[in-house]
N, C-alpha and C positions, 0 to 999 in steps of 0.2 A: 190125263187124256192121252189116251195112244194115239201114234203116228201113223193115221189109217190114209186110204186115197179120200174115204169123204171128208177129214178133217183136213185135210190139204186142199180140197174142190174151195170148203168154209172160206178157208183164209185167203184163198185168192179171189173169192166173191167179196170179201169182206173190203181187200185193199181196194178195188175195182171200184168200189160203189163209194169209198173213200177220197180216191182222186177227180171220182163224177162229182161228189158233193165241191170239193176246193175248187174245180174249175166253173158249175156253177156259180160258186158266191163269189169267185172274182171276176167273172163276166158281169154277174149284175151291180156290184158296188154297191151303192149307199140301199139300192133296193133287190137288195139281194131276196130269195126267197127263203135262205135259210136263216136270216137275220132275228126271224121270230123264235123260231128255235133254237139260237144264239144267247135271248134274253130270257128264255124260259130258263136256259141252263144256267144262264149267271147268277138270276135271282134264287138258282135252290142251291146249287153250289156255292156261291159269294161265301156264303156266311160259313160253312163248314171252310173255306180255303182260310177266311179271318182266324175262324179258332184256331186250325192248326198253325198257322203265320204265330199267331200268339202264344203258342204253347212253344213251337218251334225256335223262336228269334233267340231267346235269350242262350239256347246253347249254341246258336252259330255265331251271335256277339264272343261269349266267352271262348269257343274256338276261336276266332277271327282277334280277340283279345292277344289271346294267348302266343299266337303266332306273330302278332304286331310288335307285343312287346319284347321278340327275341330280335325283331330287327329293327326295334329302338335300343335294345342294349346295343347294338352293334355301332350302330349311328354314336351313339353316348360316348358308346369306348374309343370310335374310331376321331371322335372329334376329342375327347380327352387326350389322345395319342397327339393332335396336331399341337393341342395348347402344349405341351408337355416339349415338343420339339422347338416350338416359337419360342417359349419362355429360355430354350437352353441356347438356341441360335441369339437370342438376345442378350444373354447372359455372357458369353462365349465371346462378342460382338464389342460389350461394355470390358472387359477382362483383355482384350485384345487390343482397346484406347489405352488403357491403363499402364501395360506392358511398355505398348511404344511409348508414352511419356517417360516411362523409369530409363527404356535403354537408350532414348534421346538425353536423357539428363547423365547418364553415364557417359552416354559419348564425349560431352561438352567438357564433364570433367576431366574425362581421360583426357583432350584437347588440350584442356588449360594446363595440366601437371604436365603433359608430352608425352603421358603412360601409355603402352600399348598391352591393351588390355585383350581378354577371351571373356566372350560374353559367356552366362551359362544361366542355368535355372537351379530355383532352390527345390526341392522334389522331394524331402524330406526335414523333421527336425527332430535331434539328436541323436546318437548313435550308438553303435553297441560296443566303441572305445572306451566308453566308462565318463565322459568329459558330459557336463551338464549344460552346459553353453556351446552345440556346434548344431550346423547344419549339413547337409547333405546335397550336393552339386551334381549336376549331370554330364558333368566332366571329366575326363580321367587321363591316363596316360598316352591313350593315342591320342589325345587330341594337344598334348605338349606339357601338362599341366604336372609339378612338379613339388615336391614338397616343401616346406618354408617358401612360399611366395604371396605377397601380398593380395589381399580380398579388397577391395573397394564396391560402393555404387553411388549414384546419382550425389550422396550428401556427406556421403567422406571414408573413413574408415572403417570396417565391417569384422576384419580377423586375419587369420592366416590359415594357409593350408598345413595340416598336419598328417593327414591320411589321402593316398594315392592309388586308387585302384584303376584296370584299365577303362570300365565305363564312368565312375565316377569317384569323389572326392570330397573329403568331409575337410571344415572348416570352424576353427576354433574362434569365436568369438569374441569381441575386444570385451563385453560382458562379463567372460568366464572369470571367476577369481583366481584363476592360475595363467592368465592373460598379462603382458608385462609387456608396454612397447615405450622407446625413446621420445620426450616431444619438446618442443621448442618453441617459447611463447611468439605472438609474433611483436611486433617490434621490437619487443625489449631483450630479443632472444634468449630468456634466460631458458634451462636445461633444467629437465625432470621425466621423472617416468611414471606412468600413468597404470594403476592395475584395474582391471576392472571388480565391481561390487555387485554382478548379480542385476537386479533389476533398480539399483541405485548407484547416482554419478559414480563416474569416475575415482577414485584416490588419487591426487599427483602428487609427489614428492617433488619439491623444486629442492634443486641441490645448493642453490642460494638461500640461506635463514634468513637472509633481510632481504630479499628481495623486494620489491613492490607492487604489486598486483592486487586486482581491486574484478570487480562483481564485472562481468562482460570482456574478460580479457578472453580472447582465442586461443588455441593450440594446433599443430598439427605436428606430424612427425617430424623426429629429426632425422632417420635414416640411420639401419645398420650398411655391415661392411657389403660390399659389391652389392648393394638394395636388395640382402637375404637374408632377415625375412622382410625385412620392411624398408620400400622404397623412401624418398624426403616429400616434405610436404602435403602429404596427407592432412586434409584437415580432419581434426579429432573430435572437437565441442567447443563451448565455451563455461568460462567460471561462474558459477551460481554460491560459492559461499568460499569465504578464506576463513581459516582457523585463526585465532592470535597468534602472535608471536610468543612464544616460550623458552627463549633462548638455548634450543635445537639448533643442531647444523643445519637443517634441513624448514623447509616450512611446507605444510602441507595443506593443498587447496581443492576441491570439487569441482566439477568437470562434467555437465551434462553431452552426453555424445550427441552429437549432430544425427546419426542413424538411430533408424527406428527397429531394434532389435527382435521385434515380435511380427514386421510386418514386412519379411524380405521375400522379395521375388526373384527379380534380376537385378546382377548382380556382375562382376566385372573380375577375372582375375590377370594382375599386372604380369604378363610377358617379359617384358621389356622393357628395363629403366629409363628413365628418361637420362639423357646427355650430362645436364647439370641437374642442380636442384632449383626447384621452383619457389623455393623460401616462399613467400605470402599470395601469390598467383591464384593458385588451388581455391583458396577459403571465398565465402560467398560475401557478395557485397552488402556492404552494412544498410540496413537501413535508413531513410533519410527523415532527419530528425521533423517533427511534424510544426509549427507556429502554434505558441499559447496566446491566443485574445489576450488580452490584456483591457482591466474592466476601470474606468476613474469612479471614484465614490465622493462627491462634495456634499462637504457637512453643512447644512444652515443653520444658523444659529437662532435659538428660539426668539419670538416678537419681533421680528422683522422681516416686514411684505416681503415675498416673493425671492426674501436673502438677500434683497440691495438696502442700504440706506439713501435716504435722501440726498441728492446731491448740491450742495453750496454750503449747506450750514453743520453739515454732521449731523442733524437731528431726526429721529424717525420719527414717522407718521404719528400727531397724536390723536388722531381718530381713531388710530389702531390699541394701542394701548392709552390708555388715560392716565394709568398709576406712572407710565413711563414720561410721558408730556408732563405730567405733573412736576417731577424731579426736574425736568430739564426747561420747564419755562419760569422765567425771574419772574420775581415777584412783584405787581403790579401797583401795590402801594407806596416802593420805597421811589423817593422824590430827589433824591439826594446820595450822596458817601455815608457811608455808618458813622456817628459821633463817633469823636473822639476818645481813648478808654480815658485819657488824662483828665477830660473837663474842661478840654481847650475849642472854643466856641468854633462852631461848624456856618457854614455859608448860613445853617436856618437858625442861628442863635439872635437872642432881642439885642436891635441894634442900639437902643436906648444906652444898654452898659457899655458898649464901646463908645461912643461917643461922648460920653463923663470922665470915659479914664483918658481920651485924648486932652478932652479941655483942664486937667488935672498935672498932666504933662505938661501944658504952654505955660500954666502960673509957675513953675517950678523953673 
């Protein structure tokens, strides 16, 4: 349709008579006079606006799908993102308890030895020194850390420092089979050196062949010269098996280490010897032996009530056994003592023959 002045005249007739119809049927309301004309149109239209609704719905579901489920993945990813961070703040949380336990139990140790220790972390394990048993410390030279100095934590001896870089410092293992420190039983202090066997006790050589030691004997260091590499009293392990004796200078016994070699964290390196030595101070407190019950067992002996005999006569119930009453009640016929075996007349013999052999007597 071209853009004439009558089809302009049209269309502003057309809105005119548009706004007269709306302002009629909302002046009259419920009786509007277009209202009929209202239902004419709904009942021809109705059903053609259904079909097309029904033809139409299911692609604005599927748009309407489509679009929801980009901002349910979002939701999805955005809430998998929180659990992701909750799980690691809790993790990080529980990792955090853990820590402080170890380097509160390091402190008490250092305490009790007098060691003054550098706390550090283990950040790696093994190294590219060639040593099969060492870890890696986040410790190094600026922080004081020096080589040959004593490794401890929380539960006793851990290695020595062999390698010194300025941020950190690797650490040879008491583990390591190239591993060799001095140790001292305790009370008996006898003297031997300890190699390590890998992921098996200890090796000690006691330098005494006869010594005496026995399954739960302790060790800890004895200490080199100026406490370098290794401070005194370190506790080492305890004895889990003696070899015989074999008429060796030497006697050699096994040594479980008190340290848990695969599960080091923090971790302690000794600064500063202690004054004296701590001889048995260090080592942790024994257990306290637990009470065995103790159970009584009374035997009864068979056929007799309740395990008591009758009391005045010795005799047991013979209600209770019969064959037993039987044995033990006398016999109810005898009247008298058993004849004599000789034939010498009994209180029940006929008095007839004694009194012929008295009168027998007086003639005589």
């Amino acid at each position: 349709m071209r853009d004439t002045r009558e089809s302009r005249l049209l269309l502003v007739l057309l809105i005119a008579i548009a706004f007269a119809l709306i302002t009629v049927d909302i002046r009259g309301g419920e009786d509007s006079p277009v209202d009929g004309a209202r239902q004419a149109a709904a009942t021809v239209f109705g059903p053609i606006q259904n079909g097309v609704a029904t033809a139409v719905d299911p692609v604005g579901n599927a748009i309407g799908a489509v679009r929801d489920s980009g901002e349910r993945h979002d939701r999805i990813s955005e809430l998998e993102r929180e659990n992701a961070e909750l799980k690691a703040k809790l993790g990080s949380d529980d990792r955090n308890r853990s820590r402080a336990r170890e380097l509160d139990r390091l402190l008490r140790t250092a305490g009790a030895g007098q060691y003054r220790v550098k706390a550090a972390e283990v950040i790696a394990i093994g190294a590219a020194q060639g040593f099969s048993w060492t870890v890696t410390l986040d410790v190094g030279s600026r922080d004081g850390i020096k080589r040959d100095m004593t490794v401890i934590n929380g539960d006793g001896l851990v290695g020595r420092v062999t390698t010194v870089g300025p941020g950190t410092s690797t650490v040879l293992l008491a583990s390591d089979p190239g591993f060799t420190v001095g140790t001292r039983m305790e009370k008996t202090d006898e003297l031997g050196f300890a190699t390590g066997q890998g992921d098996r006790p200890l090796s000690v050589q006691l330098l005494n062949g006869k010594s005496k030691v026995k399954k739960g004997d302790r060790l800890v260091t004895f200490g080199s010269q100026a406490s370098r590499p290794f401070v005194p009293g370190v506790p080492i392990g305890e004895v889990v098996r003696v070899d015989p004796l074999g008429g060796d200078l030497t006697r050699t016994i096994h040594v479980r280490p008190y340290v848990g070699f695969s599960r080091l964290d923090i971790v302690g390196i000794v600064v500063s010897a202690p004054s004296s030595d701590p001889r048995d101070a260090v080592l942790p407190a024994r257990p306290k032996a637990v009470p065995v019950p103790t159970v009584t067992v009374t035997v009864t002996p068979p056929g007799t009530p309740g395990g008591a005999q009758a009391e005045g006569d010795g005799t047991a119930d013979q209600g209770t056994d019969p064959q037993l009453a039987d044995r033990q009640q006398p016999d109810a016929t005898a009247t008298g003592p058993a004849p004599d075996p000789g034939g010498s007349p009994g209180p029940g013999r006929d008095a007839g023959t004694t009194s012929g052999r008295t009168e027998d007597q007086q003639q005589e």
